[in-house]
VOPAGU-2260 file (C-alpha; in pm, 1 decimal, decimal comma):
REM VOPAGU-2260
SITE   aa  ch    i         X         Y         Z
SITE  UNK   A    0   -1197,8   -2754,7    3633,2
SITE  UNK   A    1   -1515,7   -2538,8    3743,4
SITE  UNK   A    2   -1554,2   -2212,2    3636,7
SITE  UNK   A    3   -1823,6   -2104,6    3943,7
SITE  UNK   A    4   -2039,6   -1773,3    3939,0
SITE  UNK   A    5   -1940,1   -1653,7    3622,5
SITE  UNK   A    6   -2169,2   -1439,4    3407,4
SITE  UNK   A    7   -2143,8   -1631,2    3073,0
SITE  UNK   A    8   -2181,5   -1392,5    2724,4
SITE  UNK   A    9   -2248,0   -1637,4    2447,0
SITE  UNK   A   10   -2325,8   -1488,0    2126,1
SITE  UNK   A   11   -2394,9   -1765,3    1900,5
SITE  UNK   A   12   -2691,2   -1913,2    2086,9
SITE  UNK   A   13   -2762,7   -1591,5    2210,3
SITE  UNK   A   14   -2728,2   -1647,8    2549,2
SITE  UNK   A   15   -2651,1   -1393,0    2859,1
SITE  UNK   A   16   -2697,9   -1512,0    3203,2
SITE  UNK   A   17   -2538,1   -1678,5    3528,0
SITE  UNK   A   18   -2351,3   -1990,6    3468,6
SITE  UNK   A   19   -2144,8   -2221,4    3605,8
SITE  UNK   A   20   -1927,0   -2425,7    3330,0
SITE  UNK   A   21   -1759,8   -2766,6    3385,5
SITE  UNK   A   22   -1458,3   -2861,3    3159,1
SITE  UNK   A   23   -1230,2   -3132,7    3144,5
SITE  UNK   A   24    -966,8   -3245,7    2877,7
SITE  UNK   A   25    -980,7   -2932,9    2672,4
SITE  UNK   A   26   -1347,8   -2997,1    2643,6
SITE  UNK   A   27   -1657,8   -2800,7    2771,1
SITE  UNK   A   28   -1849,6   -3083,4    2958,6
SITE  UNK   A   29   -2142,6   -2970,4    3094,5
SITE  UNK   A   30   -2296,4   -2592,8    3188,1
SITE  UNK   A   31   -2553,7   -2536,0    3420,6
SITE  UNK   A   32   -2677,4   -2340,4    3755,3
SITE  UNK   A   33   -2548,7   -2441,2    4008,1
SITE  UNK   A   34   -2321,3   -2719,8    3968,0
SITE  UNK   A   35   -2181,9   -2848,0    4242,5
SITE  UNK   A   36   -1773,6   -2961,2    4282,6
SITE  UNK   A   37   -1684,9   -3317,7    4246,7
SITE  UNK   A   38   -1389,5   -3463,8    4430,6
SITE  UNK   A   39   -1031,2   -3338,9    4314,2
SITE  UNK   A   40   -1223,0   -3082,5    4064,7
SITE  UNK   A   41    -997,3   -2757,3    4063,4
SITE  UNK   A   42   -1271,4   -2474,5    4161,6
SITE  UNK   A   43   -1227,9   -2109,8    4013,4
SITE  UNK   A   44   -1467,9   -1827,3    4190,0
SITE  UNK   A   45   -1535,2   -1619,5    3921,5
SITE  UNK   A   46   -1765,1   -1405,2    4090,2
SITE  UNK   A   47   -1826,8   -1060,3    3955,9
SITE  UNK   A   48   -1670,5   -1155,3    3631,9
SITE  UNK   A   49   -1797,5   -1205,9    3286,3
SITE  UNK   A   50   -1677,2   -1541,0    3071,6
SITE  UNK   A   51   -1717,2   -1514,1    2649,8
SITE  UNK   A   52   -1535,6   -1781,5    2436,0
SITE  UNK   A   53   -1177,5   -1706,6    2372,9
SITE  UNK   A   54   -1133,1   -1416,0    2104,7
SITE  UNK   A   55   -1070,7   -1547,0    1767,9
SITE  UNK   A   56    -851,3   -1244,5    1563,8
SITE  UNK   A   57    -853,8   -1313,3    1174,0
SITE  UNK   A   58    -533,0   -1092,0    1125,7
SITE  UNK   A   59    -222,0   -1111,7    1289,2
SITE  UNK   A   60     140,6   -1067,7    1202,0
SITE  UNK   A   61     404,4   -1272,5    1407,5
SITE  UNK   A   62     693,7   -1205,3    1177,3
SITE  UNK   A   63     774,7   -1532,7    1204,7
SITE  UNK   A   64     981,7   -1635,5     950,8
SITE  UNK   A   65    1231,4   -1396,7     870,3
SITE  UNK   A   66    1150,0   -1060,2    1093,1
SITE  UNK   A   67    1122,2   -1229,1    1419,7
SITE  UNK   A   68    1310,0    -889,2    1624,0
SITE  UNK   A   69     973,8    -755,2    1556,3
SITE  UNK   A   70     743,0   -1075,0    1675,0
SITE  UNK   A   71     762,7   -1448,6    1683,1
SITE  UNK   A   72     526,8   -1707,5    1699,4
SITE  UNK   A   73     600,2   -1743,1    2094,2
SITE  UNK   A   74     595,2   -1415,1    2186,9
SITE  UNK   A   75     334,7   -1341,6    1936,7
SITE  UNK   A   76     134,0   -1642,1    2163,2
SITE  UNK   A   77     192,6   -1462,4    2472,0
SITE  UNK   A   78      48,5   -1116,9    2361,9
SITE  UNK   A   79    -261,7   -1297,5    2215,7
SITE  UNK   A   80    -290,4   -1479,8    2581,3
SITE  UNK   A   81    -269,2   -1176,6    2738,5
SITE  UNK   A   82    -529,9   -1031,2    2520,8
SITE  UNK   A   83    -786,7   -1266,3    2581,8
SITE  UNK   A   84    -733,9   -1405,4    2164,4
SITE  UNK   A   85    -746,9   -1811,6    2218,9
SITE  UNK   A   86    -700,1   -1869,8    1830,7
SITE  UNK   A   87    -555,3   -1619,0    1592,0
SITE  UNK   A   88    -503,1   -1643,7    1214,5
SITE  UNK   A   89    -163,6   -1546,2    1101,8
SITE  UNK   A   90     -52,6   -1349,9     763,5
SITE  UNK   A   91     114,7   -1473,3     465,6
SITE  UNK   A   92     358,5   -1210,6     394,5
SITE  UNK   A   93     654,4   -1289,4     620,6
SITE  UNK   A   94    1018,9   -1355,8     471,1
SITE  UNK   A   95    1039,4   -1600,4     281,9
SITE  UNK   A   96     635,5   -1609,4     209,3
SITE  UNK   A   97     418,9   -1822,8     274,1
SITE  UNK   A   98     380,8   -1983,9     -58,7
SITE  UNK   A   99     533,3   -2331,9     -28,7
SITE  UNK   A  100     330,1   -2623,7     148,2
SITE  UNK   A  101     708,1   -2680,9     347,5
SITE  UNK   A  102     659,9   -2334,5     526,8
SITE  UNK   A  103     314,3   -2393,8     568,7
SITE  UNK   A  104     417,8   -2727,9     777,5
SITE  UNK   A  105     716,5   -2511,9     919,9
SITE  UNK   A  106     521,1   -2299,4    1118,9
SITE  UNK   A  107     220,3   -2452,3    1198,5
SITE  UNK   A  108     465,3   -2736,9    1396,6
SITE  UNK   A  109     661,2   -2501,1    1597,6
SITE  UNK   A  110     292,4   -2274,2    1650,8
SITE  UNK   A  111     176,8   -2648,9    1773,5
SITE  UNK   A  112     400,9   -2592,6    2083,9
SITE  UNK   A  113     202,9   -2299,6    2211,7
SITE  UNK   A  114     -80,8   -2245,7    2417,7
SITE  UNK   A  115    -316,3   -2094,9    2247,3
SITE  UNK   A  116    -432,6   -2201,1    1917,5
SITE  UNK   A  117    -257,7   -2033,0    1562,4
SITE  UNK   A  118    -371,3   -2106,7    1257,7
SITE  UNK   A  119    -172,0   -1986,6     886,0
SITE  UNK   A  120    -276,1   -1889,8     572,5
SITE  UNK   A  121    -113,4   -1890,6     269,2
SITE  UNK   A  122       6,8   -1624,9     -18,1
SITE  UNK   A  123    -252,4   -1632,6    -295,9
SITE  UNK   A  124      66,8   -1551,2    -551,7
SITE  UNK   A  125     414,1   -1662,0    -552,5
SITE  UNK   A  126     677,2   -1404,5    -363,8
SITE  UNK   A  127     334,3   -1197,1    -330,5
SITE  UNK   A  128     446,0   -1111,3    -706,8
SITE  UNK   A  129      48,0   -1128,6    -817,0
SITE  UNK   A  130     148,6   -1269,5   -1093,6
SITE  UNK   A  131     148,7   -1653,7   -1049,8
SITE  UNK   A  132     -91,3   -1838,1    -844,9
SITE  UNK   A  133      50,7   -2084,8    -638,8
SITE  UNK   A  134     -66,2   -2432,3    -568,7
SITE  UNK   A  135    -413,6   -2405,3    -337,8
SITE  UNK   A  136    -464,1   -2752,5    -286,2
SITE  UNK   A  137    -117,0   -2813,3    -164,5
SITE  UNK   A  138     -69,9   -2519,7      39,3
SITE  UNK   A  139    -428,9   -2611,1     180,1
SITE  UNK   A  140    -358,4   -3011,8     241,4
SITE  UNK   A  141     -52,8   -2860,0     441,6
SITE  UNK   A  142    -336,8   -2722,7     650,1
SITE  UNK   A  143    -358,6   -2348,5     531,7
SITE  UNK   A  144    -647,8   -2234,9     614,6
SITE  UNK   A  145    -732,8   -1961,7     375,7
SITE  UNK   A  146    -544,6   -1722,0     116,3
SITE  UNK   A  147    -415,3   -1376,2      81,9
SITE  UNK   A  148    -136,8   -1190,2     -22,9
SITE  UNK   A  149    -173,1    -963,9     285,4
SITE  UNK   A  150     -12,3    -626,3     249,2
SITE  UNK   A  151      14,3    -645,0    -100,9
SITE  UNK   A  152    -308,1    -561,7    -321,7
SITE  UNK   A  153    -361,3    -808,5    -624,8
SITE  UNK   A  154    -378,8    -518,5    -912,7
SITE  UNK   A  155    -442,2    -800,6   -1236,8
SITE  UNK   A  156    -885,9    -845,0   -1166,9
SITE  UNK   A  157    -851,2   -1153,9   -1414,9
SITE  UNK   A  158    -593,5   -1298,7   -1152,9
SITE  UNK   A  159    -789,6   -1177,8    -842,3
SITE  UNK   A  160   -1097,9   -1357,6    -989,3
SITE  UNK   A  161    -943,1   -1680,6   -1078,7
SITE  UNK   A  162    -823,9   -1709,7    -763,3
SITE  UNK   A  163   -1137,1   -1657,1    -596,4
SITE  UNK   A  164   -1250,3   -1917,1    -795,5
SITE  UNK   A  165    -989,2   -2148,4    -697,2
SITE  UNK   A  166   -1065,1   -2079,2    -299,9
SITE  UNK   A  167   -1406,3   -2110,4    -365,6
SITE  UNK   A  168   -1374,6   -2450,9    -475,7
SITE  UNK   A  169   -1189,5   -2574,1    -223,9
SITE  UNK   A  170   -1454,4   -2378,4      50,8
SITE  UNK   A  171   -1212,7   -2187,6     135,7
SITE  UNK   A  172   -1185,8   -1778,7     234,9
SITE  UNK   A  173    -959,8   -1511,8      29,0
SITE  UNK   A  174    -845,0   -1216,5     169,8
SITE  UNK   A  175    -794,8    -900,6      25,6
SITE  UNK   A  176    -544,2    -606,1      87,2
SITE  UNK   A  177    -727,6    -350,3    -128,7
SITE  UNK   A  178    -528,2     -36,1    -230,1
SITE  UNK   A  179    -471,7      85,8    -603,1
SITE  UNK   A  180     -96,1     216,9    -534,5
SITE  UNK   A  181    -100,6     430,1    -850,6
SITE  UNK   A  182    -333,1     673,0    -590,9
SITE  UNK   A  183     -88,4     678,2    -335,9
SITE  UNK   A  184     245,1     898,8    -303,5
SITE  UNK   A  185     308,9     834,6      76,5
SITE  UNK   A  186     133,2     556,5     227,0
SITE  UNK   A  187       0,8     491,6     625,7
SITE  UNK   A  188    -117,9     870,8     616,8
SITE  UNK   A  189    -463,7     981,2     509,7
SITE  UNK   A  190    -471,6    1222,4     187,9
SITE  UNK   A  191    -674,1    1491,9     366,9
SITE  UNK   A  192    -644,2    1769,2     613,1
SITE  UNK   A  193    -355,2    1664,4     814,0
SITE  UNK   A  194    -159,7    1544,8     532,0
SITE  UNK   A  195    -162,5    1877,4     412,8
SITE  UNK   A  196     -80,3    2050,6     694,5
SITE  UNK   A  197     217,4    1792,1     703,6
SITE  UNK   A  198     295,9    1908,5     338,4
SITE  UNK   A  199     274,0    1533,5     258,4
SITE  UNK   A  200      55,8    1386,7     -14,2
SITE  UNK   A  201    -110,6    1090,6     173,3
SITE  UNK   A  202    -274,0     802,4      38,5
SITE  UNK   A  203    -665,9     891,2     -64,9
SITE  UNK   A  204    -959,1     714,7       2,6
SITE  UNK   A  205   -1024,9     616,5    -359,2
SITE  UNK   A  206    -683,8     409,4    -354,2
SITE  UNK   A  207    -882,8     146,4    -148,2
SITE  UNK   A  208   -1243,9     216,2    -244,2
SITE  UNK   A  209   -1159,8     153,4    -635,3
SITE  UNK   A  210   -1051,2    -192,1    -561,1
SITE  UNK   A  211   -1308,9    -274,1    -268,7
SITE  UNK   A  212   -1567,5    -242,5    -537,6
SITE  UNK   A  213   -1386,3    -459,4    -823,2
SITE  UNK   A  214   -1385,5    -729,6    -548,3
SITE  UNK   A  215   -1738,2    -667,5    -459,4
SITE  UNK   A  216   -1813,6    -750,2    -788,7
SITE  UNK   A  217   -1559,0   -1017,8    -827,1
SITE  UNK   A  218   -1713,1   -1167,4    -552,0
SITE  UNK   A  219   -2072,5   -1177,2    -653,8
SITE  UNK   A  220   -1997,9   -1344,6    -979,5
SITE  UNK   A  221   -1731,8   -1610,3    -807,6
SITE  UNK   A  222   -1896,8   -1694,5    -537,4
SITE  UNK   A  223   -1560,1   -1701,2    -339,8
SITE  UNK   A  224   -1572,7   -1592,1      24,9
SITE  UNK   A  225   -1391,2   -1300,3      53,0
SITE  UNK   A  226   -1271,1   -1073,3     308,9
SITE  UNK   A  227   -1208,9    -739,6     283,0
SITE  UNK   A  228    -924,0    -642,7     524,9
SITE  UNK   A  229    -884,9    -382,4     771,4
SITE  UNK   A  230   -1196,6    -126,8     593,9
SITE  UNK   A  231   -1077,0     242,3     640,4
SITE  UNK   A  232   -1342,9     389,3     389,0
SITE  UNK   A  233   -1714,2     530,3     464,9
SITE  UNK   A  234   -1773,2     452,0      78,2
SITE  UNK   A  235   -1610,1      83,8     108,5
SITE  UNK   A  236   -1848,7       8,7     415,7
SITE  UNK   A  237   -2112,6     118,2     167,3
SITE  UNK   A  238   -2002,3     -82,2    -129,3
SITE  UNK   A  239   -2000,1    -409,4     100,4
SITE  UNK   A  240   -2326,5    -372,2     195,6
SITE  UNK   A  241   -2453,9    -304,3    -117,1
SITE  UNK   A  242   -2298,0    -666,0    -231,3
SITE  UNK   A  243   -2386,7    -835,7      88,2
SITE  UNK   A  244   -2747,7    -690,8     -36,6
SITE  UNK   A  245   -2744,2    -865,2    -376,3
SITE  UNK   A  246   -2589,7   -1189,6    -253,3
SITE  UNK   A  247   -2235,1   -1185,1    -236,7
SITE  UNK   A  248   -2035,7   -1424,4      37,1
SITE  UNK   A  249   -1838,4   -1107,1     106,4
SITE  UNK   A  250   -1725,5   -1010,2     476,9
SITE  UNK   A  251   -1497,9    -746,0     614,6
SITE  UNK   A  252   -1283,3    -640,3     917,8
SITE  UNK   A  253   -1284,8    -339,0    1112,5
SITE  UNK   A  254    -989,9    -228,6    1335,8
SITE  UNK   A  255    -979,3     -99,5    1666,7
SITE  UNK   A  256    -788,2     149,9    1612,3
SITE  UNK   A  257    -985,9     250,0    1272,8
SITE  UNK   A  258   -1315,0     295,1    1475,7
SITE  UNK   A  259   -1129,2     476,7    1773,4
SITE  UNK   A  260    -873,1     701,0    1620,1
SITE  UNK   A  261    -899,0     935,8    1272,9
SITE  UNK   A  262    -654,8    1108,9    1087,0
SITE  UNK   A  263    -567,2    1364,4    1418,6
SITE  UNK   A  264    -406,6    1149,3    1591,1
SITE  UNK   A  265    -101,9    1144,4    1328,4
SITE  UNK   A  266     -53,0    1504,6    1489,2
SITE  UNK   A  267     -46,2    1346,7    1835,1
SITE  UNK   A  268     136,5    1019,6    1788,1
SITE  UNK   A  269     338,4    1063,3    1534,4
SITE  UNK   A  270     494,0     751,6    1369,5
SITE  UNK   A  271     273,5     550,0    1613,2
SITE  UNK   A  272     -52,7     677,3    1380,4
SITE  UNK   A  273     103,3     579,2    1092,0
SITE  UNK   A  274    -147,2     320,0     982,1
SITE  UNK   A  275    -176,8     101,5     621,8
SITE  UNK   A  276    -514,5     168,8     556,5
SITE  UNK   A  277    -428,0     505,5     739,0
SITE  UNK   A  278    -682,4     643,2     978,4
SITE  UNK   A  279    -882,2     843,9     814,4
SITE  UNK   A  280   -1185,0    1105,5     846,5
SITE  UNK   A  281   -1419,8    1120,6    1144,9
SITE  UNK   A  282   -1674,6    1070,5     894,9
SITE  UNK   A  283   -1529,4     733,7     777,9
SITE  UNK   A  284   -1463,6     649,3    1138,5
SITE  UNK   A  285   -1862,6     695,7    1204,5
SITE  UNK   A  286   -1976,3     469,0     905,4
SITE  UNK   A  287   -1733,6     218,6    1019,7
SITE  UNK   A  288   -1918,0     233,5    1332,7
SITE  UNK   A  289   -2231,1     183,8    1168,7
SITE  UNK   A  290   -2102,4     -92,2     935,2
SITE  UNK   A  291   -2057,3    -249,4    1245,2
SITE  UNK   A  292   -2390,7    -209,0    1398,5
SITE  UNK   A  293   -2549,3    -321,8    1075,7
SITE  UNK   A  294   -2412,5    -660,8    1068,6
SITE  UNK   A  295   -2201,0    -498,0     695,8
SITE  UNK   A  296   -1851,3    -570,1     896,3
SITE  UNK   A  297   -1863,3    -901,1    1104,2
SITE  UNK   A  298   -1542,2    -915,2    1199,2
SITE  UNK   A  299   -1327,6    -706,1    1443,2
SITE  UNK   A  300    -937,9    -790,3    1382,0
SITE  UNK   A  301    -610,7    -626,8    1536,2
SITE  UNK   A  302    -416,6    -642,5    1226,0
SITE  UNK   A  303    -166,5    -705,3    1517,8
SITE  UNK   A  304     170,0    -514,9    1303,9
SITE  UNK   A  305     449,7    -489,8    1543,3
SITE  UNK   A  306     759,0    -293,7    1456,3
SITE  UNK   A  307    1099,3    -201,1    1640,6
SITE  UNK   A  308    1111,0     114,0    1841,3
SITE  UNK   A  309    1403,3     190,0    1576,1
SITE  UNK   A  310    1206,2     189,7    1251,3
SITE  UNK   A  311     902,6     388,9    1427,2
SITE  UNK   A  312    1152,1     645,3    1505,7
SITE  UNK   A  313    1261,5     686,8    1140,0
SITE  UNK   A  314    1072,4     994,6     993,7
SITE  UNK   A  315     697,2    1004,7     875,0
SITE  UNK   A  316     740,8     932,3     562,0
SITE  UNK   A  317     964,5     633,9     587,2
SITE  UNK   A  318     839,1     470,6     909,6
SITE  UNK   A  319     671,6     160,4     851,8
SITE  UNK   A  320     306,4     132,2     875,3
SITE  UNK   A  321     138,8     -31,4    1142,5
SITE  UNK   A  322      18,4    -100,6    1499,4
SITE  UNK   A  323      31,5    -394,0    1816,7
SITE  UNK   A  324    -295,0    -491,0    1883,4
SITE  UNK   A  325    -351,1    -804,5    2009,1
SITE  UNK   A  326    -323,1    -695,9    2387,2
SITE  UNK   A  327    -562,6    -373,0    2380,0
SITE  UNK   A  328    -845,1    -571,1    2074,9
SITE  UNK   A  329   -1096,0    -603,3    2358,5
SITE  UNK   A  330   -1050,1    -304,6    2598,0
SITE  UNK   A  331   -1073,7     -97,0    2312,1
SITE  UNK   A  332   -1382,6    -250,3    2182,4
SITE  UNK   A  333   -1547,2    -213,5    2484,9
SITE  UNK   A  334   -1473,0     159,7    2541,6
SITE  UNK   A  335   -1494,4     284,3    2158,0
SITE  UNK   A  336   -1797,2      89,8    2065,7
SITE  UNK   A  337   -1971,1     -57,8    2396,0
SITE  UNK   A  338   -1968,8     231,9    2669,9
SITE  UNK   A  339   -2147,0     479,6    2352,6
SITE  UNK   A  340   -2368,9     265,9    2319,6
SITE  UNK   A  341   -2260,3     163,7    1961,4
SITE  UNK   A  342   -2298,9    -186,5    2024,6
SITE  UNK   A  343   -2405,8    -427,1    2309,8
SITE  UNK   A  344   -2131,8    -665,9    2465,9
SITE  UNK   A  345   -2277,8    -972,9    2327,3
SITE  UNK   A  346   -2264,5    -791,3    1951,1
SITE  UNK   A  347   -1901,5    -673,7    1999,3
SITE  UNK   A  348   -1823,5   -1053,9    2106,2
SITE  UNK   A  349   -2005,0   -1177,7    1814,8
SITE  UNK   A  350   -1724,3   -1024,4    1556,7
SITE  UNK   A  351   -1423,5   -1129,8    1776,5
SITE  UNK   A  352   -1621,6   -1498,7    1824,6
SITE  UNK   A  353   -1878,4   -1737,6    1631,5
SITE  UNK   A  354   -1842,6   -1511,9    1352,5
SITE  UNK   A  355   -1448,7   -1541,8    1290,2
SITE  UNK   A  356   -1507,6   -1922,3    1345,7
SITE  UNK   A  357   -1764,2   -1976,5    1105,9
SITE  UNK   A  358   -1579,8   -1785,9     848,4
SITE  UNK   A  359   -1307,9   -2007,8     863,5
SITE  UNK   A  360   -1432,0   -2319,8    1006,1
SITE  UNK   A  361   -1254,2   -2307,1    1329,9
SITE  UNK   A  362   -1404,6   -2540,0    1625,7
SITE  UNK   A  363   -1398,6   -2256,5    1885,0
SITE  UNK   A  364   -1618,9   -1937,6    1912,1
SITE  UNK   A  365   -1907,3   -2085,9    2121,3
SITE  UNK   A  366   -1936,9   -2196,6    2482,7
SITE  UNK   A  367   -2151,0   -2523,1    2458,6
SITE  UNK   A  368   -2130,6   -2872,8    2552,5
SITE  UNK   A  369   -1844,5   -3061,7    2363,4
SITE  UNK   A  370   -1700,5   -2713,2    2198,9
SITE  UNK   A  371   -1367,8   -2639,0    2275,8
SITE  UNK   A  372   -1318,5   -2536,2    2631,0
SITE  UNK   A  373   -1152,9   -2180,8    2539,3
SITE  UNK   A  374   -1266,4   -1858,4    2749,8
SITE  UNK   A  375   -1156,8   -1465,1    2814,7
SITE  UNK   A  376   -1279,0   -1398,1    3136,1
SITE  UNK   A  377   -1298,2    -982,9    3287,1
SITE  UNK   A  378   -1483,9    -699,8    3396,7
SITE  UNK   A  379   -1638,2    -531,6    3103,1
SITE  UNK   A  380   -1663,5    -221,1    3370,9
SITE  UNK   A  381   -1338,7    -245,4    3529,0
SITE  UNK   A  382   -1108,9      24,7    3396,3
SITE  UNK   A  383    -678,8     -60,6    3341,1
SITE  UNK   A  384    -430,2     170,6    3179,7
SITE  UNK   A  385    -222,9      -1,7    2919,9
SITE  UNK   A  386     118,3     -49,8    2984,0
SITE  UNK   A  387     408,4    -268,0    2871,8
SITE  UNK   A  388     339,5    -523,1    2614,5
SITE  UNK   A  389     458,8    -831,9    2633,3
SITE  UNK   A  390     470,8    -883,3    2260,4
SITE  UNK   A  391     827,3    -803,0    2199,4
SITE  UNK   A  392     744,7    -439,8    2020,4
SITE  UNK   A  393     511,1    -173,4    2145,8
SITE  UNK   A  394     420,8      47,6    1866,4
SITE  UNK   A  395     118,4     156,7    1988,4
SITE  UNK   A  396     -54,8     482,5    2051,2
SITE  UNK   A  397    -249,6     318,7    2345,4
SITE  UNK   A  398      15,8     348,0    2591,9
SITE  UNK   A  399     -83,2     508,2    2864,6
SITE  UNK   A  400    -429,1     519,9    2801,1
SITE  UNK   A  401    -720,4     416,8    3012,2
SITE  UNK   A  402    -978,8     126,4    2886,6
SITE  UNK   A  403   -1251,6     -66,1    3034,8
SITE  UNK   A  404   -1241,8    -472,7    3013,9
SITE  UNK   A  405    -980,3    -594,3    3248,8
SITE  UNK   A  406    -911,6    -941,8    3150,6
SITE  UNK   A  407    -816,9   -1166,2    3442,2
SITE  UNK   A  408    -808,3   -1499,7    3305,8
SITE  UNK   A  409    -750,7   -1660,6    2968,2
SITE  UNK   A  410    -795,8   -1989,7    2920,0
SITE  UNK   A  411    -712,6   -2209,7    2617,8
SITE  UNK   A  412    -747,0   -2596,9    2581,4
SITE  UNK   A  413    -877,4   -2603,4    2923,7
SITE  UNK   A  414    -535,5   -2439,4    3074,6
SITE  UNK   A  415    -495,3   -2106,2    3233,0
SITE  UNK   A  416    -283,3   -1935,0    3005,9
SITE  UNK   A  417    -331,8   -1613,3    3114,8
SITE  UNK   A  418    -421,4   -1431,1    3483,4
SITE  UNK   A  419    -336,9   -1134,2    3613,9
């Protein structure tokens, strides 16, 4: 295939200009201006359009084993398609975990019979107990490709730093869920000024901060790479870059919907706000923002949490935390962080791109000769409202709403798996 007139955004080799881009076999062959067809080539005008690699999100749940009415690795394939993700990075805390190298082989052989790429980690301890570690090199010659005991902190900092250590010496990333429970009395809702007015206690800042700055530490003396998931906190966006400062292989994520929303939209959305980190402060909101100019947070992940319309319509306080994701990550980057002016495309491409695939060793994230031939291709100016997911839930506060970034073409492997 030819991709013809496109406008190619390519943030690892910094490039931003006119392009035409040849691919054949799931394999970028040659790009250039112009090239011309050859016979039986499949031609696509992209004329008007922009084409970045394929998004790469770090943090996805598919539910798959064990809560698949939620998500499953097919349907969980079709949202990231839709969403212009080409490689996502699923969670270990599904039912049973995944602790054992057999579930590790489990689903990355069904997730081989999808179209886009999806990669697993593994559960740091066993059951997500935090207790006892389980077997990194097995888990990771079963082809895990990193650790964490997602949505469950590990409390015990001797454990946490022994299994940095372990990652570490397989080259592996660890990443971190970081909230000190004894802070919190009702989770997904910030402890501040809409908690109160809710009359609920709300989990406080200092519940995650506390335990972002053991791991900073833990980090700097292990040498591990380590993530810190889905920052909520001004003062954890501060801590990282403080360790990034004085050498630490740390990294974090930042969530659309933490740099978009703050602890309001609870009042507005209900359920649907209910968030673990919640969203907090407008202040926090605005350092996250400029954690993200800074280069302190690299990575932009959905934390792609889909529930059932039933348990979002449970009350408040026993909802479950959580939002979908993968189908609004780069509309909503582009209107919360590129139309400000907070950052340029290429820089909001750079966190969803080369940098999740250098983290974690992936092959895609960069439109070159011989890379991967995987692309998102839209109209970073075009406005579309979001509507119905096709992930199979839709707990989202985003519906309805109006974004720039219409994607009209996905393509993974070489193969359109995606147009509108």
């Amino acid at each position: 295939m030819l991709l013809k007139n496109g406008f190619l955004i390519n943030p690892r080799t910094n490039t931003c200009e006119p392009s035409d881009i040849r691919f054949s076999d799931g394999i970028i062959r040659e790009i250039g201006l112009p090239l011309n067809a050859m016979d039986g080539e499949t031609v696509l005008d992209i004329s008007g359009l922009t084409v970045a690699p394929g998004l790469i999100d770090t943090h996805v749940h598919f539910r798959d084993p064990g809560l698949t009415y939620k998500e499953d690795i097919h349907t969980g394939a079709l949202a990231a398609a839709r969403g212009g993700v080409t490689s996502v990075i699923c969670m270990a805390n599904t039912k049973p975990a995944v602790d054992s190298p057999e579930v590790v082989k489990d689903i990355l052989k069904r997730a081989a019979m999808e179209k886009i790429h999806i990669y697993q980690t593994a559960a740091v301890s066993q059951s997500l107990g935090g207790k006892i570690m389980n077997d990194f090199d097995a888990l990771a010659k079963a082809g895990a490709c990193g650790f964490t005991d997602d949505g469950v902190p590990l409390l015990d900092a001797l454990f946490c730093c022994d299994a940095m250590k372990k990652a570490a010496s397989l080259g592996l990333p660890i990443s971190l869920h970081e909230e000190d429970k004894a802070f919190i009395t009702n989770n997904g809702i910030n402890a501040g000024e809409i908690a109160r007015k809710l009359g609920i206690e709300g989990s406080p800042s200092i519940a995650e901060e506390i335990m972002v700055a053991r791991d900073c530490v833990l980090a700097l003396h292990t040498k591990a790479s380590v993530v810190i998931q889905h920052i909520s906190s001004g003062n954890s966006v501060a801590m990282v870059r403080l360790a990034k400062q004085l050498g630490a292989d740390i990294h974090a994520e930042a969530t659309p919907h933490h740099f978009t929303l703050t602890e309001e939209a609870v009042l507005t959305y209900g359920t649907l706000a209910k968030m673990n980190p919640p969203l907090r402060s407008e202040k926090d909101r605005i350092a996250i923002i400029g954690g993200l100019r800074d280069g302190t947070i690299d990575l932009i992940a959905t934390d792609h949490a889909p529930h059932s319309e039933e348990e979002k319509a449970k009350p408040l306080t026993e909802a479950p935390s959580g939002i979908t994701g993968l189908e609004t990550l780069l509309g909503l980057g582009i209107t919360s962080l590129v139309i400000p002016g907070h950052l340029t495309l290429s820089e909001l491409l750079e966190k969803m791109t080369c940098n999740p695939a250098a983290l974690y060793h992936l092959p895609g994230g960069s439109i070159e000769v011989s890379a991967p031939a995987d692309f998102v291709i839209f109209d970073p100016e075009e406005k579309w409202t979001v509507d119905n997911f096709v992930s199979k839930s839709s707990n989202s506060p985003f519906i309805g709403k109006e974004l720039y970034g219409k994607i009209h073409y996905t393509i993974c492997g070489g193969e359109i798996v995606y147009q509108i």
